[in-house]
Structures are given as C-alpha cells and as structure tokens.
C-alpha beads as a LAMMPS data file, in Angstrom:
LAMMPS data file: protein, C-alpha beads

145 atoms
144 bonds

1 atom types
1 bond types

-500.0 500.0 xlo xhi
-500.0 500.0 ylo yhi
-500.0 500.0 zlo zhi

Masses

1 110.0

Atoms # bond

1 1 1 0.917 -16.509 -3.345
2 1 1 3.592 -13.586 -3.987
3 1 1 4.063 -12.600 -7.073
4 1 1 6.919 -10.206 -8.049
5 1 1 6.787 -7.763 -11.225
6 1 1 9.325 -5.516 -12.126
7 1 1 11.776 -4.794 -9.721
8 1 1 14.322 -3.027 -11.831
9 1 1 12.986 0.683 -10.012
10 1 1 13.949 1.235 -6.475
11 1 1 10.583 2.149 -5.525
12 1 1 8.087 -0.440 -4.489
13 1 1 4.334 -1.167 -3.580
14 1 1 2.760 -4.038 -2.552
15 1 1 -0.743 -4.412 -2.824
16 1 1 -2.724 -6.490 -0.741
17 1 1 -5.934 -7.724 -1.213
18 1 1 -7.588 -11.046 -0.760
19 1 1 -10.012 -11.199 -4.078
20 1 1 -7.871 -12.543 -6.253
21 1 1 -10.244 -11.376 -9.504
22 1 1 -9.292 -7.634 -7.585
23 1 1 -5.485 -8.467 -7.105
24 1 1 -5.084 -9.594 -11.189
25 1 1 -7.015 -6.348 -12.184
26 1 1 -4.787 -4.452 -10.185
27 1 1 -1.911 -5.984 -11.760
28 1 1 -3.036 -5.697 -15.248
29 1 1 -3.749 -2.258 -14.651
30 1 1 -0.751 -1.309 -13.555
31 1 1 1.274 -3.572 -15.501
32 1 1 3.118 -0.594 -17.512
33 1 1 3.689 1.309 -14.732
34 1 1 7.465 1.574 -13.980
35 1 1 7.554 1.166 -10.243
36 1 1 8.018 -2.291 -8.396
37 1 1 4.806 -4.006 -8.119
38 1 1 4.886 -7.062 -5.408
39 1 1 0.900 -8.426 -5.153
40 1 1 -0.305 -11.080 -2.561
41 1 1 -3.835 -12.077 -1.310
42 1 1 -2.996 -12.430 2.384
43 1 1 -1.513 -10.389 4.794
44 1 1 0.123 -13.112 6.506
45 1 1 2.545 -12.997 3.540
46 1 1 2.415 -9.614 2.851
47 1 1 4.202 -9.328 6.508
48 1 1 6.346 -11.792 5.296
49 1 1 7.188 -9.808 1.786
50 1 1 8.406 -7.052 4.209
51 1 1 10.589 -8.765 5.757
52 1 1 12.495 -9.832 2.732
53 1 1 11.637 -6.533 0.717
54 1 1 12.026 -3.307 1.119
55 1 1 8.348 -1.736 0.215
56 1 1 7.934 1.902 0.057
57 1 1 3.856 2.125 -0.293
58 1 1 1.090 -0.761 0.878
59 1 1 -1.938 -0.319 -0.755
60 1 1 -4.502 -2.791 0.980
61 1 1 -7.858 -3.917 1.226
62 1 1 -9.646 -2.868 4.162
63 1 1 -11.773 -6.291 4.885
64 1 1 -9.508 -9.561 4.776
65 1 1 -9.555 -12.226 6.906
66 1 1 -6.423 -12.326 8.651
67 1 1 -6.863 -8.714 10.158
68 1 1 -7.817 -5.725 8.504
69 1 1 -6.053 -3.567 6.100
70 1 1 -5.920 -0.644 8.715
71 1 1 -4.721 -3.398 11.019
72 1 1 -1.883 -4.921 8.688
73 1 1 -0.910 -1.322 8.074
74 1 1 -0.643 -0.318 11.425
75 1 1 1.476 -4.029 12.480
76 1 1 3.789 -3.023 9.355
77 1 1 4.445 0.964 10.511
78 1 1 5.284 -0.804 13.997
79 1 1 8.601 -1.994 12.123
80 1 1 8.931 0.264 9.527
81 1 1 7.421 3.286 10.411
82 1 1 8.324 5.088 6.630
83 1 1 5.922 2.834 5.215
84 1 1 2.857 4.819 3.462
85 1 1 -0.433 3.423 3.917
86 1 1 -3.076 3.626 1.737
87 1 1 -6.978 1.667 2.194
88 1 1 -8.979 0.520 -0.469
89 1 1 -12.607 -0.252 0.663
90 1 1 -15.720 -0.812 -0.956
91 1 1 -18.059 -0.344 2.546
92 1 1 -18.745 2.990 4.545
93 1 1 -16.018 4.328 6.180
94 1 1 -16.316 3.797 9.682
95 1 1 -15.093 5.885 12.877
96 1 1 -11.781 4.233 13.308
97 1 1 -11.009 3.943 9.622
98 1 1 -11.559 7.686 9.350
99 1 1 -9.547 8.859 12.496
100 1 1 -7.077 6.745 11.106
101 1 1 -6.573 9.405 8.137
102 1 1 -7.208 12.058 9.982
103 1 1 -4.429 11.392 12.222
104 1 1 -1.857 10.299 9.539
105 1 1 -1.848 6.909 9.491
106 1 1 -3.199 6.275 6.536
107 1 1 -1.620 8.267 3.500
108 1 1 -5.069 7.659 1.565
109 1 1 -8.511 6.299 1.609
110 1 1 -9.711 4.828 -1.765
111 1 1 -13.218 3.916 -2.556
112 1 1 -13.300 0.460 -4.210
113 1 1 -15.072 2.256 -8.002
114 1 1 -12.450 4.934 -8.036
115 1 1 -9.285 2.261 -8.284
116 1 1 -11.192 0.691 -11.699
117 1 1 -10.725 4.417 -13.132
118 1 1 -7.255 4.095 -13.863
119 1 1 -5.661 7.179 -14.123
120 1 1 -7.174 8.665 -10.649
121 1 1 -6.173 5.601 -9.094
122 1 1 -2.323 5.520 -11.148
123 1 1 -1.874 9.265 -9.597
124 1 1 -2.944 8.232 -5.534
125 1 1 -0.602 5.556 -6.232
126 1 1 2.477 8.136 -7.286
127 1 1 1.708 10.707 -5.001
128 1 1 1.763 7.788 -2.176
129 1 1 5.165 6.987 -4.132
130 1 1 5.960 10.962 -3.953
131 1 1 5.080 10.710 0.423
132 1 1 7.337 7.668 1.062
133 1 1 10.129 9.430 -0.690
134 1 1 9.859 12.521 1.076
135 1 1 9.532 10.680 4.393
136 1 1 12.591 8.662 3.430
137 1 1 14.730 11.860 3.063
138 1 1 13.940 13.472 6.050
139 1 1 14.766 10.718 7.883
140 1 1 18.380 10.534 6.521
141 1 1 18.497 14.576 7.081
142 1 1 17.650 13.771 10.804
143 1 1 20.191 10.798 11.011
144 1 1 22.955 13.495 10.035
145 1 1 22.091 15.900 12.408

Bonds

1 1 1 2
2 1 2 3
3 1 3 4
4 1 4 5
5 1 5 6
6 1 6 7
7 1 7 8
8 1 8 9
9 1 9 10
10 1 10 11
11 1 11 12
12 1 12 13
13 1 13 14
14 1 14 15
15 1 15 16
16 1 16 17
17 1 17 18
18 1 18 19
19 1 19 20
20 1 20 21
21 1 21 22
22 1 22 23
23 1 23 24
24 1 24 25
25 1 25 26
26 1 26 27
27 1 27 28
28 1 28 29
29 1 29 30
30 1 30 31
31 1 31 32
32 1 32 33
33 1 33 34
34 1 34 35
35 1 35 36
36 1 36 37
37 1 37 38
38 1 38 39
39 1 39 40
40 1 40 41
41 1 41 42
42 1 42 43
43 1 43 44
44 1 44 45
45 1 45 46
46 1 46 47
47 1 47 48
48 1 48 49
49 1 49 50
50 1 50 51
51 1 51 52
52 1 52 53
53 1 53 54
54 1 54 55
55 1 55 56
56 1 56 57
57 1 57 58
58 1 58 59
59 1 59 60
60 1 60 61
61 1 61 62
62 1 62 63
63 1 63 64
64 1 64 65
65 1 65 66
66 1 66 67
67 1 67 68
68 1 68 69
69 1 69 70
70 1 70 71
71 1 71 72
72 1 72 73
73 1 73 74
74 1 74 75
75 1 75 76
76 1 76 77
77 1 77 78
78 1 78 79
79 1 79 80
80 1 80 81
81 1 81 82
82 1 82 83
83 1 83 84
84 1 84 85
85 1 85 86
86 1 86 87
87 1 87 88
88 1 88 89
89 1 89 90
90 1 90 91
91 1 91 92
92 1 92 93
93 1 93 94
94 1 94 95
95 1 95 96
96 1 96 97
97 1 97 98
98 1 98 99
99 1 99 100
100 1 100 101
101 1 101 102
102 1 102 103
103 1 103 104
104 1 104 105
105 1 105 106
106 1 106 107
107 1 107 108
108 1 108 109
109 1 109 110
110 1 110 111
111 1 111 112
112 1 112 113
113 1 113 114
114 1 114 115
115 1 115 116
116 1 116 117
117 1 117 118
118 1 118 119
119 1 119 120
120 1 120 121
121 1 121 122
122 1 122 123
123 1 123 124
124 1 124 125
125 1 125 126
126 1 126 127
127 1 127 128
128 1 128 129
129 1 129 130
130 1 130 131
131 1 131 132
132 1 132 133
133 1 133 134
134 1 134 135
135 1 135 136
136 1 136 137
137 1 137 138
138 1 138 139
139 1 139 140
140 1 140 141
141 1 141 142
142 1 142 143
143 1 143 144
144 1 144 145
C-alpha cells in the first residue's frame, strides 16, 4: 500500500508506520502541508519507495513487524546515508533506541501523544526537512572540493 500525495515540492517524507488508523491520521494531518508526503504501512515497501523516490526525511514507527523503525532507518542510511531519521514510539525508550540519538542516527525521537498535537509535531517534521537540506548541501560543497 503506497500512497503518493503531493509531489509538486522537491522535498519529501515518507512516513512509515504499520497502524493504518495512525498512517490516515498522519495524512490528514498533514494534508495541507506543502512538502511531498509518500505514506506506507510496511517497511518492506517503504525500502522499495526509496528505491524509486528520492525521500529526504523517514519518519517511522519504532515497533513493526518486518524490523524495527531504528532498523529500517539504519538499512535505508546504508544506501543513502543523507537520509534523516526520525522515530515515533509510543513505549519507553530503550538503551539502543537512545544511543541511537545520541550518536546521530536518528535526527529525532517522537513520543507517540506529541505527533496528535499538530503543530509540535508539523515543526519536528520541518526542522527534519531543514537537517536533510543542510546535509544535502554540504555534500555537494564536498563533491567540489
């Protein structure tokens, strides 16, 4: 199930999660929003979205079935390694979750109540937006060196 919203923008986020009452919030909530949106419940096809997309910002549940959202995050920076990460969960944090930010991998950890207050949510979402772009240009600045 991919479904693909708005790709007029150049910048792009998939979100991943495998409730689908979760995934159609999301996308109602960000419906107005004038980034891509790309939404799928699996990240089976989320890996396969990348592949045909380009995606700037994954924002992913952390327990799926497949593997993990740390996990599909990780597999995706393996290929594309300007990809910004960010967790939603709705459990404790655990220890590898949190080294995970710590360290960088993750751009952002979001607590599952905090994405249903819009605008807090709306602004991770940019600033992950903000990340990928700054990322993005100092990678071409290092290419021209």
């Amino acid at each position: 199930m991919f479904r693909k919203k708005e790709m007029a923008e150049k910048r792009t986020v998939l979100f991943v999660d495998d409730d689908e009452p979760i995934l159609r919030s999301l996308e109602r909530g960000l419906l107005d929003k004038s980034y891509n949106k790309l939404f799928t419940k699996s990240s089976k096809e989320a890996l396969e979205i990348l592949r045909k997309e380009k995606v700037h910002v994954i924002v992913t549940d952390m327990c799926m079935p497949e593997m993990t959202g740390l996990e599909l995050i990780r597999t995706a920076r393996k290929k594309y390694p300007n990809i910004t990460g960010m967790v939603l969960t709705g459990y404790e944090l655990d220890a590898e979750l949190q080294k995970a930010a710590e360290q960088g991998e993750i751009f952002k950890l979001i607590s599952m109540p905090l994405w249903k207050h819009g605008g807090k949510f709306e602004r991770l979402v940019l600033r992950a937006l903000d990340h990928s772009n700054l990322q993005n240009e100092c990678e071409t600045v290092k290419q021209k060196k």
